[in-house]
C-alpha positions as CSV (number, residue, x, y, z in Angstrom):
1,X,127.3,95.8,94.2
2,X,125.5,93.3,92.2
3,X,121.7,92.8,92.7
4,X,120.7,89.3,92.2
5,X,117.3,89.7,90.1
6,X,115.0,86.6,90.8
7,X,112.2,86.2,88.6
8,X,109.3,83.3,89.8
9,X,106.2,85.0,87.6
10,X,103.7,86.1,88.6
11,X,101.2,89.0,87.4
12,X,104.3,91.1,86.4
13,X,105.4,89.0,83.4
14,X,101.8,87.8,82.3
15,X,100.5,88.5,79.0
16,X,97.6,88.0,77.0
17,X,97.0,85.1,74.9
18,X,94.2,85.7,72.4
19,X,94.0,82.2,71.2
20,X,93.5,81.1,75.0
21,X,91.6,84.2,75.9
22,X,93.4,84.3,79.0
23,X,96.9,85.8,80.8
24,X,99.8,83.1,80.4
25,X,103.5,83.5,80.4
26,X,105.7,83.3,77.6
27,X,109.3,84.3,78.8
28,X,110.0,86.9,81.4
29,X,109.5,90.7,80.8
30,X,112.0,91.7,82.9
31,X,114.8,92.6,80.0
32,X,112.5,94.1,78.3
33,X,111.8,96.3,81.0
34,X,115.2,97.0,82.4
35,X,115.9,98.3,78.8
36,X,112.9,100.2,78.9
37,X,113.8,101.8,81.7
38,X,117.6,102.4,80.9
39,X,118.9,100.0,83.5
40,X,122.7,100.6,84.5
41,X,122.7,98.6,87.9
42,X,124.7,95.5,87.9
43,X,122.6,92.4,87.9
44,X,122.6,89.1,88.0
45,X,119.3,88.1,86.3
46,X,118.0,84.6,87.4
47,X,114.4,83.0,85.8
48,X,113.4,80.8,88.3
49,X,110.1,80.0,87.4
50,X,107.1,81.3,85.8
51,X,104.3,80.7,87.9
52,X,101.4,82.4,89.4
53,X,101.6,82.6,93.3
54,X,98.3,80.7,93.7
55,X,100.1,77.6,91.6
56,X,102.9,77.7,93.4
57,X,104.2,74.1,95.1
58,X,105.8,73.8,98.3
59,X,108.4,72.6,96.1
60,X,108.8,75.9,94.1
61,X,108.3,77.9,97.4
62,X,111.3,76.1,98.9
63,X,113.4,76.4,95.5
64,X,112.8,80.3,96.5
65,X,114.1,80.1,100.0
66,X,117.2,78.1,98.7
67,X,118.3,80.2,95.6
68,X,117.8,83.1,98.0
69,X,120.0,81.6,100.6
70,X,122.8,79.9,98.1
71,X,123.1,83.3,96.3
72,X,126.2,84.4,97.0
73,X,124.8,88.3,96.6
74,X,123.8,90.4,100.0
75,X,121.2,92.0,98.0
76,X,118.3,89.9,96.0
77,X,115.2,91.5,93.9
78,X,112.1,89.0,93.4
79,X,109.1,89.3,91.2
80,X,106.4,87.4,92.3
81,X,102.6,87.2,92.3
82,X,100.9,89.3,94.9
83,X,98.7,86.8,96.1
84,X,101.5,84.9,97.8
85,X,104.1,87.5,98.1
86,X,103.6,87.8,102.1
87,X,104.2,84.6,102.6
88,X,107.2,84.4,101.1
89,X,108.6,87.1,102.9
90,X,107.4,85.3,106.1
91,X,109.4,82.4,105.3
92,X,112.3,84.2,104.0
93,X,112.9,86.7,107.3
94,X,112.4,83.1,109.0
95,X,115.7,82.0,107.6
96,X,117.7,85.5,109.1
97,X,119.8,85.6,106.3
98,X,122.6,88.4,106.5
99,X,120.9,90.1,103.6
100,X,118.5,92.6,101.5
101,X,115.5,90.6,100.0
102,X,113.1,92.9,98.3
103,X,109.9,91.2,96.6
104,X,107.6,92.8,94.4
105,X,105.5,92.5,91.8
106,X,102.5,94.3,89.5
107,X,98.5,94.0,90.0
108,X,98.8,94.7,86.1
109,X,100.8,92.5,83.8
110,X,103.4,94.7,82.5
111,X,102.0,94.3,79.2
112,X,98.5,95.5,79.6
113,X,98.0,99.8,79.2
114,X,98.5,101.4,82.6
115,X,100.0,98.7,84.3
116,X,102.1,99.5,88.0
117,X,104.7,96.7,86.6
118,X,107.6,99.4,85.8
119,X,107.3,102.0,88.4
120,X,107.6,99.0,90.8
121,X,110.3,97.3,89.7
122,X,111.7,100.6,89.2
123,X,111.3,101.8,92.8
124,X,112.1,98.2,94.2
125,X,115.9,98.1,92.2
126,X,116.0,101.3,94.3
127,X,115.0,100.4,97.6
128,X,117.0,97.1,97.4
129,X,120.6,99.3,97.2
130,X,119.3,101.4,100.2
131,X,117.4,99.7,102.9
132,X,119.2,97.8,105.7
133,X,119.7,93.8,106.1
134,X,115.8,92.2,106.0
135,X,113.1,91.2,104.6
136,X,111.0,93.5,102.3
137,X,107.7,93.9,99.5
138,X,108.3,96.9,97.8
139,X,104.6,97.9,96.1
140,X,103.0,100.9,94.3
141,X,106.1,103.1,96.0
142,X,105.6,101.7,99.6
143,X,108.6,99.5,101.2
144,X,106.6,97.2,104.3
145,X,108.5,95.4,106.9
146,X,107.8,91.6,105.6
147,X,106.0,90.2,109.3
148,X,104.4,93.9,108.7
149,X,101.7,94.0,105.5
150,X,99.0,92.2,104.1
151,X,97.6,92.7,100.6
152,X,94.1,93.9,100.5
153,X,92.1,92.0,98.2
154,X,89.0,94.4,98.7
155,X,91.1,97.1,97.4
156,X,93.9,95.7,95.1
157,X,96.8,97.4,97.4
158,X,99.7,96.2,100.1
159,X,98.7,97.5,103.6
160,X,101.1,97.5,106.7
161,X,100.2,95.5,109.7
């Protein structure tokens, strides 16, 4: 089994700039990580984009939906920004496609002390092998039905529906 690996930005490969005094991308994290985290799943790693979720176009949403439904791989892994993960797992379970999509993400840029980035995409390369043909955001060791969760702003965590 190969797990196509889909990475569109988001808080999970932010980083921050000193000389902007703000978190920007520079490259995706996710190598980084898989080697940090010993990796030995077969992948297919794809950089899609590097966006935040508020940014993102209609354009780049439906570049999502279409790499997710021209991959010729029955399981798929995204990264993407919480703010917008929902509804791209709306729009993806829209399309019934016959198989596993798993989104997640970090509150935390991977590169800030104590961030959630590496346990989730660690849990999520997990879930994505076991769960069943659907639509999925894998967060903070939770797997949510995607027409089934919301994130809760107030307290910074994925909630089921």
């Amino acid at each position: 089994m190969t797990i196509h690996l889909i990475a569109t930005g988001g808080t999970i490969d932010k980083y921050y700039s000193p000389t902007q005094g703000k978190l920007t991308f520079e490259g995706s994290h996710l190598p980084e990580m898989l080697a940090q985290g010993s990796c030995e799943i077969e992948l297919e790693l794809e950089v899609l984009m590097q966006r935040d979720s508020l940014d993102l176009t209609d354009e780049e949403s439906s570049l999502i939906l279409a790499t997710c439904t021209q991959s010729p791989h029955k399981h798929i892994l995204i990264t993407h920004g919480t703010d917008r993960m929902v509804d791209t797992a709306k729009a993806l379970k829209a399309l019934n496609l016959p198989k596993t999509i798993v989104l997640t993400g970090a509150m935390i840029p991977y590169t800030i002390r104590n961030s959630d980035a590496l346990f989730n995409l660690g849990f999520a390369l997990g879930v994505v092998q076991c769960l069943p043909t659907g639509v999925y955001v894998a967060m903070n060791g939770k797997i949510f039905n995607a027409d089934k969760v919301i994130k809760n702003k107030v307290i910074g965590r994925f909630e089921a529906l």
